[in-house]
C-alpha positions as CSV (number, residue, x, y, z in Angstrom):
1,X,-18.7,-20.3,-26.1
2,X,-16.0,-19.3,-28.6
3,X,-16.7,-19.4,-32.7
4,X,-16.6,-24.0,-32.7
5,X,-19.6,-24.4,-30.6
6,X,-21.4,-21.2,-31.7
7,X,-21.0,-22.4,-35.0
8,X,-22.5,-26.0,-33.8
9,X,-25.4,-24.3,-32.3
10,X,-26.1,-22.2,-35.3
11,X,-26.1,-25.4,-37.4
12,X,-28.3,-27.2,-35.0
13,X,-31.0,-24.8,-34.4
14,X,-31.8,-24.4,-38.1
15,X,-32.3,-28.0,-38.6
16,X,-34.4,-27.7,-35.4
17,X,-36.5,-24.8,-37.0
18,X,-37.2,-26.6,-40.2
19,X,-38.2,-29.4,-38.4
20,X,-40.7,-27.3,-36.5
21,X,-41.9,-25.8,-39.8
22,X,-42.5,-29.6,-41.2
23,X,-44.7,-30.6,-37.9
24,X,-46.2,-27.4,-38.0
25,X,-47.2,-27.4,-42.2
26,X,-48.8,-31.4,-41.8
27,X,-50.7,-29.9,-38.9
28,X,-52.3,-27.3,-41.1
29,X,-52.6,-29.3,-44.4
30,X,-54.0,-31.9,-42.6
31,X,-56.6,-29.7,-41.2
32,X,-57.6,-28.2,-44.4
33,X,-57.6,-31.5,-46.0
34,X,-59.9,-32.9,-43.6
35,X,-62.1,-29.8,-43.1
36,X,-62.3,-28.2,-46.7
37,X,-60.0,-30.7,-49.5
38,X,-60.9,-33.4,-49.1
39,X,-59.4,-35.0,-51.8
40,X,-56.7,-32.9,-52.2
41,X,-52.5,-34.2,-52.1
42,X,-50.8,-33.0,-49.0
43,X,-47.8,-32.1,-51.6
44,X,-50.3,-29.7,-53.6
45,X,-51.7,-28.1,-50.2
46,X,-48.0,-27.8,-49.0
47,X,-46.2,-26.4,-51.7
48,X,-49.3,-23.7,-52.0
49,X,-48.5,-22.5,-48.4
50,X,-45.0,-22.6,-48.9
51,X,-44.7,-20.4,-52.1
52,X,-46.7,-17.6,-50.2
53,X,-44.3,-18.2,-47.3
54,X,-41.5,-17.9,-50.0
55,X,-42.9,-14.3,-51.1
56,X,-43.4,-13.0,-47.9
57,X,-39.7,-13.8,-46.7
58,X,-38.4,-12.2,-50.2
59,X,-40.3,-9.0,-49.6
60,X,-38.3,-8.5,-46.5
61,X,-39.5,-9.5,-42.5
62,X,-40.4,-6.1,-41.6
63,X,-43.3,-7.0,-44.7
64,X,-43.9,-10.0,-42.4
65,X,-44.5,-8.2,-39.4
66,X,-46.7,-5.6,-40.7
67,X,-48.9,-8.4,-42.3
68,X,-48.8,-9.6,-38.7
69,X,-49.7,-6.7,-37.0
70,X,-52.8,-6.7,-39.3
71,X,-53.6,-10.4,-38.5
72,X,-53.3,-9.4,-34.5
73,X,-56.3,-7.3,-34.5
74,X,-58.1,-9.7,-36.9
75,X,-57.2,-12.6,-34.3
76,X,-58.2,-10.9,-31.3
77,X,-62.0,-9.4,-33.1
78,X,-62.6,-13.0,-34.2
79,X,-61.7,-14.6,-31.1
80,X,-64.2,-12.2,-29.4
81,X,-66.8,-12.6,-31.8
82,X,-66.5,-16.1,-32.0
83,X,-66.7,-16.3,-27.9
84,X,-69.8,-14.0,-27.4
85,X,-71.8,-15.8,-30.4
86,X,-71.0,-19.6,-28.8
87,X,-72.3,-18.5,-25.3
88,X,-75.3,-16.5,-26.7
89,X,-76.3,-18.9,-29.5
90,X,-75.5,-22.6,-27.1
91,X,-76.4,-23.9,-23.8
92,X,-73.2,-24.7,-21.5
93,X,-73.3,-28.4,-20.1
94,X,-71.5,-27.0,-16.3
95,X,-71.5,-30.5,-15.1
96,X,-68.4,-31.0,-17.8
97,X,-66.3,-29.1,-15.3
98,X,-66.5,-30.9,-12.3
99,X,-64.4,-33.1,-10.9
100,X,-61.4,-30.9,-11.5
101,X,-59.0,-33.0,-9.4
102,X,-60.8,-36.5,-9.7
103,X,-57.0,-38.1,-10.4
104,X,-55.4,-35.5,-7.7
105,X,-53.8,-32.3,-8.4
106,X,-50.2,-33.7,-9.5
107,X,-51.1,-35.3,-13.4
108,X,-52.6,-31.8,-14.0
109,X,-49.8,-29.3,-12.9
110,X,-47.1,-32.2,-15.0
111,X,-49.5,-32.0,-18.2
112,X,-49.7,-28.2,-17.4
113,X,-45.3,-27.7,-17.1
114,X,-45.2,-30.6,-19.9
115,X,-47.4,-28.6,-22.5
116,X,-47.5,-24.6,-21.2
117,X,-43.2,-24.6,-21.4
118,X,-43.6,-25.3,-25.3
119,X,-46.7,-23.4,-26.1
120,X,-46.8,-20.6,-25.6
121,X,-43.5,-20.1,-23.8
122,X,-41.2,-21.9,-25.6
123,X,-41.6,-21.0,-29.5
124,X,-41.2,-17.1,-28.2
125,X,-37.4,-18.7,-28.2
126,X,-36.8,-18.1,-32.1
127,X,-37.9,-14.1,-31.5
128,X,-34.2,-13.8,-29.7
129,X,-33.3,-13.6,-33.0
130,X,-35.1,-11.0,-34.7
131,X,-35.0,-8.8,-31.4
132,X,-31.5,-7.7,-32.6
133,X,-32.9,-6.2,-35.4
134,X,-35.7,-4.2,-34.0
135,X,-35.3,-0.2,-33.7
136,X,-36.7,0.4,-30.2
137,X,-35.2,-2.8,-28.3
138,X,-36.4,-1.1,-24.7
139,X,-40.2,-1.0,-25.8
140,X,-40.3,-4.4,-27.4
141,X,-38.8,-6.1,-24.3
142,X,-42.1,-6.0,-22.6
143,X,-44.2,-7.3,-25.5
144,X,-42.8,-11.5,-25.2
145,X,-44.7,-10.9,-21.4
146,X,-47.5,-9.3,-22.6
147,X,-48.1,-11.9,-25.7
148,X,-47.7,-15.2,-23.4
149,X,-50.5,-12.8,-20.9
150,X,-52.8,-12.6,-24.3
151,X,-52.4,-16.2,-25.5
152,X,-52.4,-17.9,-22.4
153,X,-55.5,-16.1,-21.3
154,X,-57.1,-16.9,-24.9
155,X,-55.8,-20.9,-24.8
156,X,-57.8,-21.4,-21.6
157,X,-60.7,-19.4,-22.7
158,X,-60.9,-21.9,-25.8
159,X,-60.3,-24.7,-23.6
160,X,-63.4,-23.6,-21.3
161,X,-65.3,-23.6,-24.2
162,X,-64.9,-26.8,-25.7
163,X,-65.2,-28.4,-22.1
164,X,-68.7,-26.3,-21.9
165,X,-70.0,-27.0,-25.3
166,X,-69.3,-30.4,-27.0
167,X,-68.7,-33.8,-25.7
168,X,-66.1,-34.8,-23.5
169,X,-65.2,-37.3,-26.2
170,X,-64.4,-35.0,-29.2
171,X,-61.8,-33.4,-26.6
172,X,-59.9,-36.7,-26.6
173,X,-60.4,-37.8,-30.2
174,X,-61.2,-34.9,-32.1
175,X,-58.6,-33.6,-34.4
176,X,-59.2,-30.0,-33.7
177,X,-61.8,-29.6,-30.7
178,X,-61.7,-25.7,-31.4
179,X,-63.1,-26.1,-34.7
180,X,-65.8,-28.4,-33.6
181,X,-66.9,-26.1,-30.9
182,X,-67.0,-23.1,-33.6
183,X,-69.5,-25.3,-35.6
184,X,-72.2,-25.0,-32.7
185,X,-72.7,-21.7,-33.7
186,X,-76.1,-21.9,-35.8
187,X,-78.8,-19.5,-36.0
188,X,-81.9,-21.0,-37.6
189,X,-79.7,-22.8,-39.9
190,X,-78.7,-19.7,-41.5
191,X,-75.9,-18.3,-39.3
192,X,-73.4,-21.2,-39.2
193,X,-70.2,-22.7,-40.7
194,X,-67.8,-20.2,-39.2
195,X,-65.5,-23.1,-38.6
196,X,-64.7,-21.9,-42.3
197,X,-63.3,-18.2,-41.6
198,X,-62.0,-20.5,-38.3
199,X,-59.7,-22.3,-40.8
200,X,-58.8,-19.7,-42.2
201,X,-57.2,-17.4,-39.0
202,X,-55.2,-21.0,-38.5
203,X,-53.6,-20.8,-42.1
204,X,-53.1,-16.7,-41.6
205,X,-51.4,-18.1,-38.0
206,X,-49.6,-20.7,-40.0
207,X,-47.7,-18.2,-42.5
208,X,-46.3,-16.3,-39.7
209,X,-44.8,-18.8,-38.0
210,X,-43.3,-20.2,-41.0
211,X,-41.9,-17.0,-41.6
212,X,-40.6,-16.5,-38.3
213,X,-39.1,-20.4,-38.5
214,X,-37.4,-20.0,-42.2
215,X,-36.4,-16.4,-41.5
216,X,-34.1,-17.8,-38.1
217,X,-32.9,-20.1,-40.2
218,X,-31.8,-18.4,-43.1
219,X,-30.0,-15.8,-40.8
220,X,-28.3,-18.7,-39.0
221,X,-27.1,-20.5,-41.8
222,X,-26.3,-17.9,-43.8
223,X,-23.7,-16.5,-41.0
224,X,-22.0,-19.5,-40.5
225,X,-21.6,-20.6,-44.1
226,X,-21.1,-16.6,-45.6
227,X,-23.7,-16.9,-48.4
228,X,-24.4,-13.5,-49.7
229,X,-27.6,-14.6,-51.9
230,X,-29.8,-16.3,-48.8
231,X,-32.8,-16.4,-51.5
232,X,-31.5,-19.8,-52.7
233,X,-31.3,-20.7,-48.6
234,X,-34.9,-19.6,-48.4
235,X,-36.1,-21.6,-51.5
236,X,-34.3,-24.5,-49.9
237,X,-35.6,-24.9,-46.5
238,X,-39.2,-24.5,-48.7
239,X,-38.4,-27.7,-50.2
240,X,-37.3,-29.9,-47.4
241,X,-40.2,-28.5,-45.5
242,X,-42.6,-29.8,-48.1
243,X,-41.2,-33.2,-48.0
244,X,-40.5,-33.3,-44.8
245,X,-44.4,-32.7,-43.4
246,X,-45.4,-35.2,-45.5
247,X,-43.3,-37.7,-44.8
248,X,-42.8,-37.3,-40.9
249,X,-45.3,-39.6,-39.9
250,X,-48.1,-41.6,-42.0
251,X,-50.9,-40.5,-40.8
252,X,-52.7,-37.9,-38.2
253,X,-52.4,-40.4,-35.1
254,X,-48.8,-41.0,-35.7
255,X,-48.5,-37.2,-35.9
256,X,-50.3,-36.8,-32.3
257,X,-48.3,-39.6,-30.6
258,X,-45.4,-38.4,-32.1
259,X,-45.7,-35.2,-31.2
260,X,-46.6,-35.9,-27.4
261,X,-44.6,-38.6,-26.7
262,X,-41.5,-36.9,-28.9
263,X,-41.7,-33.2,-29.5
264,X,-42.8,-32.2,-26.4
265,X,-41.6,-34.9,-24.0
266,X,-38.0,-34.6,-25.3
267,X,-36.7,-32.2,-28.6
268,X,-38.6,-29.2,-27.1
269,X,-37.2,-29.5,-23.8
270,X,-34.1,-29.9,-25.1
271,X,-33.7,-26.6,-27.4
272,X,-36.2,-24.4,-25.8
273,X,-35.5,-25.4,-22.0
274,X,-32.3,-26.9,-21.6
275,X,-30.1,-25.2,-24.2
276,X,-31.2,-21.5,-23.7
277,X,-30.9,-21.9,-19.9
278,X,-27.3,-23.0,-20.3
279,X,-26.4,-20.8,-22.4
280,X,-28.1,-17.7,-19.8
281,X,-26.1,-19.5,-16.8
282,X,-22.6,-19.8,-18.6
283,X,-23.3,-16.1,-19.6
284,X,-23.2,-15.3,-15.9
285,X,-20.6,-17.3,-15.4
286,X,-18.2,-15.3,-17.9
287,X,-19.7,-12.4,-17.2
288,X,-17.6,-11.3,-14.1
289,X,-14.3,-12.6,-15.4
290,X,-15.0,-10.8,-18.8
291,X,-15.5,-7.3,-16.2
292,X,-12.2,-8.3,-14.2
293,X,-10.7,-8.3,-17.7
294,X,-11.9,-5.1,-18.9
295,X,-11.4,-3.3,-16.2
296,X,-7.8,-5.0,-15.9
297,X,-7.6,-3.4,-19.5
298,X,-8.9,-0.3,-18.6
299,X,-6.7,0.3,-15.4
300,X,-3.4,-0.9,-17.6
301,X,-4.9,1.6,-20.9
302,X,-4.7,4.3,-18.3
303,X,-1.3,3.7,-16.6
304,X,0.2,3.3,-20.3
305,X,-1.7,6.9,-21.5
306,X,-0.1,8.4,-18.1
307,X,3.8,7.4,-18.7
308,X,3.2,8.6,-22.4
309,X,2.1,11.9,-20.9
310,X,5.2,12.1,-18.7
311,X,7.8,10.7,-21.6
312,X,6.3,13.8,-23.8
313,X,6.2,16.3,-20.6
314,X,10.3,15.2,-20.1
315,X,10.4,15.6,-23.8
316,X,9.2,18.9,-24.1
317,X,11.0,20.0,-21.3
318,X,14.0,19.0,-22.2
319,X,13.5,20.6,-25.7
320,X,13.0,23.9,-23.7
321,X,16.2,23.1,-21.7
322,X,18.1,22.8,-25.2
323,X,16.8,26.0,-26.8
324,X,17.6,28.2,-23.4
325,X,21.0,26.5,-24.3
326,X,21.3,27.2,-27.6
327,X,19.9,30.8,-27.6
328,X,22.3,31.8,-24.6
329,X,25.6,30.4,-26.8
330,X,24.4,32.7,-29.7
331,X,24.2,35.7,-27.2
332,X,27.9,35.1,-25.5
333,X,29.0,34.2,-29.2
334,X,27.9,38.2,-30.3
335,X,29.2,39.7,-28.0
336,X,32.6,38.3,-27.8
């Protein structure tokens, strides 16, 4: 691409990233503001995320990744917990499934390509990233496959549920149908409100990505622009983060038709489709002419290394030639 539009794209993305980060902090304030704070400022609830992202990044990423591998295992006992107890402690309404195709197969497969390209697929775009950095690069490649297996498999297990277990209503309306299915767990009104520890799991997901979202950023940034102290970048992008969840939209319905009719219709398709497959197609494209080249190099490296061989073999034997010479004129000069 050459260093102009790399350096374009490495502007760009950032500003993408922390705009990712915004959506993605009002998403989770607003959830614990309508769920547990009621009356608390989305500023407060933000800024309290954010400092623990801050400290996190500081530490280093690889502290971030171990704090992540922790959280898998938490995710995936919760989310198996959380499955067995719904089915054992509810009574599944299996009418809610059927019709399946009452409109016709087509407006499910475009909500399906419109939504699955963006989540899960299309956020595992930031990891190209921090893939550079990892020891064993042939032993991670397999894990973005087997991570889009796991979450895939666990999105329509959650989506099963909430079409088995509440109303078809609070699918459409509600502002988090997983939490409202969590709440039908209740055993003699004494085992219930696990949409609590619920909550929680979603702020533990939270800080990761924002890790993940300020840590590509930082890097980005802080190549183009040569800053040796990317702390101050870090406490940055924490600020305009803040403000920017809360000012993004007014209100959680703006939020959701923002983000369908906006995020996912047009900026994701744009930098997670679009922009990366480019990039993978011109990379093919320069990719034989950069072989020509090298091996023009290599062919022209190796014909310059053989005349240097010859010049010094001529050179040497000409030296040899000379001291034959000279040795011979010093004999016929003693004896006469």
């Amino acid at each position: 691409l050459g260093k102009f539009l790399t350096k374009i794209l490495f502007i760009i993305y950032p500003i993408y990233f922390i705009f990712t980060a915004g959506v993605t902090l009002r998403d989770q304030t607003e959830l614990i503001q309508l769920f547990l704070i009621d009356q608390a400022s989305l500023y407060i609830l933000g800024t309290v995320l954010m400092i623990v992202v801050f400290y996190g990044i500081n530490l280093s990423m690889e502290v971030v990744g171990r704090t992540n591998e922790m959280f898998f295992f938490i995710h995936i006992f919760s989310f198996i917990i959380f499955t067995f107890m719904i089915i054992m402690f509810n009574k599944a309404n299996l009418e809610s499934l059927i019709p399946v195709f009452d409109e016709g197969i087509k407006p499910l497969l475009i909500d399906s390509l419109k939504f699955s390209y963006a989540v899960p697929a299309g956020e595992l775009f930031v990891f190209i990233l921090i893939y550079q950095f990892l020891n064993d690069k042939k032993g991670a490649a397999k894990i973005p496959f087997l991570s889009i297996l796991v979450s895939g498999f666990m999105f329509l297990v959650i989506t099963i549920l909430c079409i088995l277990y509440i109303e078809p209503e609070s699918n459409i309306i509600d502002y988090s149908p997983a939490i409202k299915v969590s709440r039908t767990i209740d055993y003699r009104l004494f085992f219930q409100r696990f949409d609590l520890l619920l909550i929680c799991l979603f702020v533990l997901h939270t800080f990761i990505k924002l890790s993940i979202l300020i840590y590509a950023s930082k890097y980005l940034l802080g190549n183009v622009f040569k800053i040796k102290k990317d702390y101050f970048i870090t406490i940055f992008f924490c600020i305009i983060i803040v403000i920017l969840s809360v000012n993004v939209v007014k209100n959680y319905n703006d939020l959701v038709r923002f983000r369908e009719k906006m995020i996912f219709s047009y900026i994701r398709l744009a930098f997670e489709i679009i922009i990366p497959f480019s990039l993978v197609f011109l990379s093919f494209i320069r990719k034989p002419k950069e072989q020509q080249k090298e091996s023009q190099d290599t062919k022209d490296k190796k014909n310059k290394d053989k005349d240097q061989k010859d010049d010094n073999k001529n050179k040497k034997d000409k030296n040899i030639i000379t001291n034959l010479k000279n040795k011979f004129k010093e004999k016929v000069l003693k004896k006469s």
